[in-house]
N, C-alpha and C positions, 0 to 999 in steps of 0.2 A: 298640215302645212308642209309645204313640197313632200310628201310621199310619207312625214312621219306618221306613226301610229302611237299616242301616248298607253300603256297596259301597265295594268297592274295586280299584282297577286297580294294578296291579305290575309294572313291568319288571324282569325279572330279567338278571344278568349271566351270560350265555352265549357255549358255544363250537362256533362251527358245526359240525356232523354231531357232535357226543359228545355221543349220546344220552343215557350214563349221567350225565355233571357235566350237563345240563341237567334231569335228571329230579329227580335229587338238592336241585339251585338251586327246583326247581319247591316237591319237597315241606318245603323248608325255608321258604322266602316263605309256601306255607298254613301252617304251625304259626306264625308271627309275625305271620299278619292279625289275629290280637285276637279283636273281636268283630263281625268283617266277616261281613255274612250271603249280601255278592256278592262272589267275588272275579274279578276278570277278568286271564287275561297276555292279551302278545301274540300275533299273528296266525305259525301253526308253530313255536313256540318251544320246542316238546319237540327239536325238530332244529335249529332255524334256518331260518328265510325263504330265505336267500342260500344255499342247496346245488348249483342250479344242476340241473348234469344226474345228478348224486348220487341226486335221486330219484326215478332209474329202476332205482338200485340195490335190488334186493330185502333188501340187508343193512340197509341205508338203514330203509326199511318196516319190516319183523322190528325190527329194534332201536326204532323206534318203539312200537309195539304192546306190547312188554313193558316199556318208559317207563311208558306210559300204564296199564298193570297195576302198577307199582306206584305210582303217584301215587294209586288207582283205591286201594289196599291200605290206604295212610297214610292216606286219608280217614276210614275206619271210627273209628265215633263221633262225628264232624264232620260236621254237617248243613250245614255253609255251601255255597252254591251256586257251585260252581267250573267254569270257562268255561276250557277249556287249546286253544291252538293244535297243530295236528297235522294231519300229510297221513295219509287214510285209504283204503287198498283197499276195493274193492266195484266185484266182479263185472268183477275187472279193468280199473276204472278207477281213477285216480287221483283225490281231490278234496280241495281245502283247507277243513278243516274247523276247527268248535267243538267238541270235545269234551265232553259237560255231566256234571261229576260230582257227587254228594251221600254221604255218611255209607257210601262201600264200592261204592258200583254208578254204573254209568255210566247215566244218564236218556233221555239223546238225541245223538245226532251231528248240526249244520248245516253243510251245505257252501257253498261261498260260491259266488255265485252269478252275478257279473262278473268277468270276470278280465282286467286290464289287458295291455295290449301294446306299449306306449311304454313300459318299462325293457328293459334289456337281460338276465333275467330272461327277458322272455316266461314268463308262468304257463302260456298256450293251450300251450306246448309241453313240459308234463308233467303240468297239470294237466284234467279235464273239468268245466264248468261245471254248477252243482246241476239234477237234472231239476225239472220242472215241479210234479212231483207227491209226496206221501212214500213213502216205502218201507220195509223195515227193514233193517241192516250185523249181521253176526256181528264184535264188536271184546272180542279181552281175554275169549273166553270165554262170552260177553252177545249176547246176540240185541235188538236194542233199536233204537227209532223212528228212520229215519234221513230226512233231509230239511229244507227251508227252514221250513214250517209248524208248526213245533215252537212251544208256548209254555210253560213251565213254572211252574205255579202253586202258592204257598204257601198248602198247605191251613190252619193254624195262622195265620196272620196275614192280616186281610182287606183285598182288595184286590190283594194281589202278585203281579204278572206277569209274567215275564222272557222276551224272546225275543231272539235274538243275530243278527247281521249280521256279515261279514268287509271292511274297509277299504275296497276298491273301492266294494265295494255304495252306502255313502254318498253318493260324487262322481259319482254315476250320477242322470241324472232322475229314473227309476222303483227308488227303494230299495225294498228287501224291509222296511224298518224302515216305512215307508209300510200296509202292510199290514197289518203284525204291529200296530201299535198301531189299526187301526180294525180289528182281530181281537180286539182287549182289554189286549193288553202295555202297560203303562204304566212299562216299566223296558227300556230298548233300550242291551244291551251289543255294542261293538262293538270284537273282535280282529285287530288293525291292526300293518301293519310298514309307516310312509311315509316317505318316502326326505327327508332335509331341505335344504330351497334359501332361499335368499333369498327373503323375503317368505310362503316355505308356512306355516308357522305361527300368523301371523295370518290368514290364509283359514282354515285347517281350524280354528282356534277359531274361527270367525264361521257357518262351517258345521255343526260341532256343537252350537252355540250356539241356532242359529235352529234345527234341525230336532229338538230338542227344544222347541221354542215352536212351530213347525207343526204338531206329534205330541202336544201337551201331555203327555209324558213326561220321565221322568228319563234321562239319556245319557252310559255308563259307555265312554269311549274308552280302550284300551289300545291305545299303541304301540310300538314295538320300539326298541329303543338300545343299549346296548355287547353287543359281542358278535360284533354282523352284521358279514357281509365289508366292509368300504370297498375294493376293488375299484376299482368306479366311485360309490359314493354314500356316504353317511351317515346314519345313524339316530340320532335326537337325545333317543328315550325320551316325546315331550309325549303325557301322560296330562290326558286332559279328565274333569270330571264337571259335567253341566249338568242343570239342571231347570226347563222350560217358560221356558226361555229366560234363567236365570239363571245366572252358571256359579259355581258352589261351590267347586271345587276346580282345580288348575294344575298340573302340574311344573315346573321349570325344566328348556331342553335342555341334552340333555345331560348332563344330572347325576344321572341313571337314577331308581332307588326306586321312590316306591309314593305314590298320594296316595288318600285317605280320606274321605268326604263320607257325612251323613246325608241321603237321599231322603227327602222327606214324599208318600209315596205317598196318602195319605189327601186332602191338597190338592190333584194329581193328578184323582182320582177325582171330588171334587167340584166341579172346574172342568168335567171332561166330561160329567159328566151335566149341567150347567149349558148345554152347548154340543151336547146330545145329537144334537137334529135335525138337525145341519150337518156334527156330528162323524162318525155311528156310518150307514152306511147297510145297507137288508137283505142278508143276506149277507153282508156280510164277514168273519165266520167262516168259509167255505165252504172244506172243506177242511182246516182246523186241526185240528190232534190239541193236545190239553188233558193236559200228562203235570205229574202234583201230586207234592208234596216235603213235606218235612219241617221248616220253617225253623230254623234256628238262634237260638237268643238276642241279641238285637242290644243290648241294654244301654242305658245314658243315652245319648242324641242328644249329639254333639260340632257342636252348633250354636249361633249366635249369632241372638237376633232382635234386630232395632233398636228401640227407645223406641218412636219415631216411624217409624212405616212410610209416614206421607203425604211425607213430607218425605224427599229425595235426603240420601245420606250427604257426601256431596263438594260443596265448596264449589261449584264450576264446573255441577257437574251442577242445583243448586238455582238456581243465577241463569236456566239454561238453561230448568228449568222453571216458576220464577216467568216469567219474564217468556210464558212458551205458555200457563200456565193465566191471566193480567190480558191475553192477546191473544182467548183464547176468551171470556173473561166481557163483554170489550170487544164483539166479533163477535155474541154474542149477541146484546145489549142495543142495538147500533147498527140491526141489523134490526128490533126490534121499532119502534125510534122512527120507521123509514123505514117500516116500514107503515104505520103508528098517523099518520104525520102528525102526532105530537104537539109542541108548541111548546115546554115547558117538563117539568124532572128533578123533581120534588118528593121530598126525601130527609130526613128523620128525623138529626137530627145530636146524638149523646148526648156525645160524646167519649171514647167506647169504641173497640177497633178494628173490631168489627165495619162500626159508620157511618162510618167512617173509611177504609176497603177500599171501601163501596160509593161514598162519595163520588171516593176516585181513579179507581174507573171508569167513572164519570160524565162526570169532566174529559175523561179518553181519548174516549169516545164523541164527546163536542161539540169536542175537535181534530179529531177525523176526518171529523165532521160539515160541521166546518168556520161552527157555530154558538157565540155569544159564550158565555162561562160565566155573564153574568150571567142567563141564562134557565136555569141551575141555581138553584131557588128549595132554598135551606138552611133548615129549621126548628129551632131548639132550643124545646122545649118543659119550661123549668123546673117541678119538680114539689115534693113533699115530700120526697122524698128526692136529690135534685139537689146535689153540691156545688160551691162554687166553681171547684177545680180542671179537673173534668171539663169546666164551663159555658164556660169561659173559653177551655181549649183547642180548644172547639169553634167558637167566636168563632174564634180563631188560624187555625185550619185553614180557614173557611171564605174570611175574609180572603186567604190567600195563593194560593190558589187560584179568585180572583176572580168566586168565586159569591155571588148574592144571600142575604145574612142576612133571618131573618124568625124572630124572638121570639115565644113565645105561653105563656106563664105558664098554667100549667091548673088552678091550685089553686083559684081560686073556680068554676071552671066543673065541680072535681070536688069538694068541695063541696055546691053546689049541689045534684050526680049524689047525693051521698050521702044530702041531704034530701028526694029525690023517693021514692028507692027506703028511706027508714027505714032507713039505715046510720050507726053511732056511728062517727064520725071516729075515737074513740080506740082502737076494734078496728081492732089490725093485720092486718087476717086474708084471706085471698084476695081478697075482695072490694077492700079498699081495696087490693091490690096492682091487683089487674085493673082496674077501674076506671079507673084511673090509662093503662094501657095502652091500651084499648080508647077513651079520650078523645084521647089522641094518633093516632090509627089515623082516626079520625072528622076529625082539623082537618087531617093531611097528605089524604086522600081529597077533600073540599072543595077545598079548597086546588087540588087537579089539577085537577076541575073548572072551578075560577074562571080557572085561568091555559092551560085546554087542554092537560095535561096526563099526566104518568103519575109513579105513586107508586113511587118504590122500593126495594125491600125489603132489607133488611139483616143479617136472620137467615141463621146460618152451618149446615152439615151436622150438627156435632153438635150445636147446639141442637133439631136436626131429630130426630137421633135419640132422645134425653132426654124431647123433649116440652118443653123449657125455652123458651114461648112463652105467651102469652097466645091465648087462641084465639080469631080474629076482634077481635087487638089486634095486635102486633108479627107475629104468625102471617100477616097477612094485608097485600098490595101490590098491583101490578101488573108487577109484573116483578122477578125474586129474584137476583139478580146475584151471590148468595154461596151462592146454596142447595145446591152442592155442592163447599165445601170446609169441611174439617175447620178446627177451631177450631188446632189445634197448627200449619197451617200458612197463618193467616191473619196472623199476626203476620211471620212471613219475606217474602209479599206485600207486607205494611204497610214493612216496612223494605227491602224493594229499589226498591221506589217514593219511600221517602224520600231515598233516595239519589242516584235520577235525580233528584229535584228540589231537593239542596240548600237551602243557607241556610236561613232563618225555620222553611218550609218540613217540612225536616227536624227542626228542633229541635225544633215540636209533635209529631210524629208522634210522633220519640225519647218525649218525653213519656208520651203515649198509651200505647206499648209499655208505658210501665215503671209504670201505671196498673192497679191491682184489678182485674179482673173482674168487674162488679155490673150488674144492671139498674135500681137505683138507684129503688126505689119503698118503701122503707123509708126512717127520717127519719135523718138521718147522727147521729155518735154527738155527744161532750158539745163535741170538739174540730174537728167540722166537718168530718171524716176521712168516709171511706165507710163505713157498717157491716154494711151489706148486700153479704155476699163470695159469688157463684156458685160459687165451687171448696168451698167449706166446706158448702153446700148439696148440692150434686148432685155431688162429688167431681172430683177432677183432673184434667181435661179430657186431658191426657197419658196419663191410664188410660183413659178413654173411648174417644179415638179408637184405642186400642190393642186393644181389646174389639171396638168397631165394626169396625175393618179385618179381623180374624181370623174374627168369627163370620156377618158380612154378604157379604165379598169371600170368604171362601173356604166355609163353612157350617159352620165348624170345632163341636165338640162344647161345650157350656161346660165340659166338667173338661182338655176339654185347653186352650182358651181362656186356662184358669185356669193350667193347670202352667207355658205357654210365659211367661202373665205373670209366674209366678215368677220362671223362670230369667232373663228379660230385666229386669226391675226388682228384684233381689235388691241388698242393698245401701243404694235408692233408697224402697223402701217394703216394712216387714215384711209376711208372708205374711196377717195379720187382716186388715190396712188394705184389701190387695187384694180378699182375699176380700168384703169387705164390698161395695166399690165395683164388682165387679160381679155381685156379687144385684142392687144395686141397678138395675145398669146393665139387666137382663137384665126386673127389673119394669117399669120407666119403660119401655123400649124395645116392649114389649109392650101396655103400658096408654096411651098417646101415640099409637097408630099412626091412631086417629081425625084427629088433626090432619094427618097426612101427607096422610090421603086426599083433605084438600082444599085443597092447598099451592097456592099460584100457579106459573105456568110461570117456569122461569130453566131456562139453560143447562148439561150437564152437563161437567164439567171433567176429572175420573177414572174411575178403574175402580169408585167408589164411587158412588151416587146411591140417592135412597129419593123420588125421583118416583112417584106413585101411575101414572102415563103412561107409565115409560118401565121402570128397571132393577127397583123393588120393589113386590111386589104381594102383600097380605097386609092376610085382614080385619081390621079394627079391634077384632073383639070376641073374637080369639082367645087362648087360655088358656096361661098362663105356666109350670102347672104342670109341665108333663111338664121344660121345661129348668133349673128350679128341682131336680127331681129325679137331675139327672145329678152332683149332687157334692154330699157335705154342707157347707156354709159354715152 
């Protein structure tokens, strides 16, 4: 369902060499996976890993083989894709394998393909490492594709590709998991028995971690726990599930079971073809055999999306990256002034957070510069819609932060603009909003000029995306120092910075934060309040950027756009509310993109950006319908 892939890894509790209580263990774990469409065990666990020299025993094998026939039995009518550990004969060798089964028949056999020599085990001494090339094994009856190049693909559900690795393989420079995914696999299961010591557990999560972020794949680790000999070692059961770097799911050691993660293979898919040139070179296919399946039903996704995707879940993790995204905005903006030679900040001060954000990194710039703040020249330009609150705090702010204040009242000079151009002051209508904008845009521009200067900009990402700008008014600067963060996480900005700089200080910002959202060019209402509310206008900016990150950062569909926002804001806003606000989003984002294309340069901070120069690139006059078509709203 939209792109998920439900998988599952299960340690089952097993008894070395009894074939039959482990085949049984086997087929009782698949009737209990649910609606698991992967299930993965551990690495030989129709026998046990720890056999030793047991298999050399041909009773050993044989009793294997008929394990595996009827695990092979119990499947019929279970399409799930099951991944079983098992040593298998061929041509008189030995080899540690993946057994692949589907709905009665066995698909493919992968043998693993490094085999360690540092445990006391020794594999090299029972087992032979996978050939180079495919072949085929008679196993259970079945004459069927045997080899490392195997990928198995869900013909019913687009996109899905599993190809499987055995333990070692991983810890190795040149993983076979390496291949498999610039062969196509974008789902890398890997059947594993590793012995547990102090400290291995956080490596091999950091390692399974990452090499689903190098592979931009999903990465289904099963490992082995009770059961195995402890001899000389211990097997602790840590079952990983990660995806392009995230990890989903955990066991705890020790404590055996099964853990269960939804794959969005679908975001997968569209992150690689995003990254196609660098990812996918000719050939890498060469060789793969493409054996297709039947998937299973995977049912509603058991997943969580966050509100806020810009913004870290963890307090620690958010200070961590406020303060790297206010060092990048910083970095940017301090090179442009050391080329530019320019002497003085000219910055537009509303008492919104936006000018509020760009004036602290203003401050930053000219500590590092090691130039006075009073050559940050502040302008509040009171208008018709201007309240006292707003004006005042913008006053506070600039005060404490010991930049030059500079007043310019624009109402007779917009006015004036209205009786040139034959505009009735008493029409509230574009014009007299714009106007308004575009006369503020014209006295900071001068103003740079007169002081050797540079303007700068104070428009945030989502207003970028919306179009929620005056075009060649607020739309335009000389340098855009917020032009890619989102609005949801310009306010955590705003308040970590008010933090560092306590007192006075802090108490305007605080202010600010807890201050309307308005661009304030409507007249306030009877009680001098704001009346002109941005969220009531162009919708919840918490929707937006939630819209933005899912359809821009990953190229998500809008009906699934739509569904995740369901499930993630259920509760918080009924399913109309949503729906409505993003048609909307999907219109404006569409009809807006002219203004993008001729944004000023700022620095980009995330994995989002809508730079006509850099991460998005899309004509202006391109048509909305086709995405308006993908779900009725």
């Amino acid at each position: 369902m939209y792109g998920f892939i439900k998988v599952r890894a299960v340690t089952p509790k097993l008894k070395v060499a009894d074939v039959q209580f482990n085949t049984d263990t086997i087929i009782q774990e698949i009737s209990r996976a649910g609606e698991a469409q992967v299930i993965v065990f551990p690495e030989l666990c129709v026998c046990g890993y720890t056999c030793g020299d047991l298999f050399n025993q041909r009773a050993l094998t044989d009793g294997v083989e008929k394990g595996l026939a009827e695990i092979c039995r119990s499947t019929q009518g279970n399409r799930a894709l099951v991944f079983v550990g098992a040593p298998v004969l061929c041509f008189d060798k030995l080899y540690n394998c993946a057994v692949v089964i589907s709905d009665g028949r066995i698909l493919g056999v992968v043998p693993k393909s490094f085999l360690p020599t540092y445990s006391e085990f020794y594999e090299r001494r029972h087992f032979t490492p996978a050939e180079k090339s495919n072949g085929s094994v008679t196993l259970c009856g079945q004459t069927v594709d045997f080899g490392t190049k195997l990928i198995f693909r869900a013909t019913d559900v687009p996109s899905v590709t599993v190809a499987a690795e055995i333990c070692e393989d991983l810890w190795v420079p040149d993983s076979p998991s390496i291949y498999h995914a610039k062969a196509g696999a974008n789902i890398i299961v890997n059947l594993s028995c590793s012995d547990e010591t102090v400290g291995k557990a956080e490596y091999r999560r950091d390692l399974v971690r990452m090499q689903s972020a190098k592979l931009v794949c999903g990465y289904v680790y099963c490992d082995a726990g009770e059961g195995e000999s402890t001899t000389d070692m211990a097997f602790a059961g840590h079952n990983l599930i990660c995806e392009n770097g995230a990890l989903l799911a955990e066991s705890q050691l020790f404590k055996g079971g099964a853990v269960t993660a939804d794959i969005d293979v679908d975001k997968l898919s569209n992150e690689r073809r995003r990254m196609a040139n660098t990812f996918f070179e000719a050939g890498d296919g060469e060789g793969y055999k493409i054996i297709d399946f039947v998937a299973s039903e995977g049912g509603e996704p058991d997943r969580n999306f966050p509100q806020t995707p810009f913004v870290p879940a963890s307090d620690e993790k958010l200070r961590e990256r406020t303060e790297l995204i206010l060092s990048i905005q910083a970095s940017g903006l301090k090179k442009r002034f050391e080329h530019t030679h320019s002497k003085t900040a000219v910055i537009g001060i509303s008492g919104g957070l936006d000018s509020a954000l760009a004036l602290l990194v203003v401050s930053r710039v000219f500590k590092q510069l090691g130039k006075s703040a009073s050559d940050i020249i502040a302008v509040t330009m009171p208008g018709f819609g201007t309240t006292g609150k707003t004006y005042n705090n913008s006053l506070k702010l600039i005060k404490c932060l010991g930049a030059t204040a500079k007043s310019v009242d624009i109402t007779k000079s917009v006015l004036q603009h209205f009786e040139d151009i034959g505009h009735d002051p008493d029409v509230l209508d574009v014009t007299y909003e714009n106007a308004q904008a575009r006369t503020r845009t014209l006295i900071l521009m001068d103003l740079a000029n007169k002081t050797g200067g540079l303007v700068i900009g104070t428009g945030d990402l989502s207003e970028l995306a919306l179009g929620w700008a005056t075009y060649n008014g607020d739309h335009m600067s000389m340098y855009a120092v917020n032009c890619s963060v989102p609005k949801t996480l310009v306010k955590h900005l705003v308040r970590y910075e008010a933090g560092n700089l306590g007192g006075e200080a802090e108490e305007v910002l605080t202010d600010i934060l807890n201050t309307e959202i308005s661009p304030e060019l409507l007249p306030p209402d009877k009680s001098g309040n704001i009346a002109q509310k941005t969220e009531d206008l162009v919708g919840p900016y918490i929707l937006h950027d939630f819209f933005l990150y899912y359809a821009v950062r990953w190229g998500f569909t809008p009906d699934k756009v739509r569904y995740i926002a369901h499930r993630a804001f259920k509760g918080n806003f009924d399913g109309a509310t949503i729906d409505k606000w993003l048609k909307n989003f999907y219109r404006r984002f569409f009809a807006q993109q002219f203004k993008r294309s001729c944004i000023p340069d700022g620095v980009k901070v995330g994995s989002v950006s809508l730079s006509p120069r850099g991460d998005w690139r899309m004509p202006s006059d391109a048509s909305v319908a086709l995405w308006l078509s993908q779900f009725d709203i």
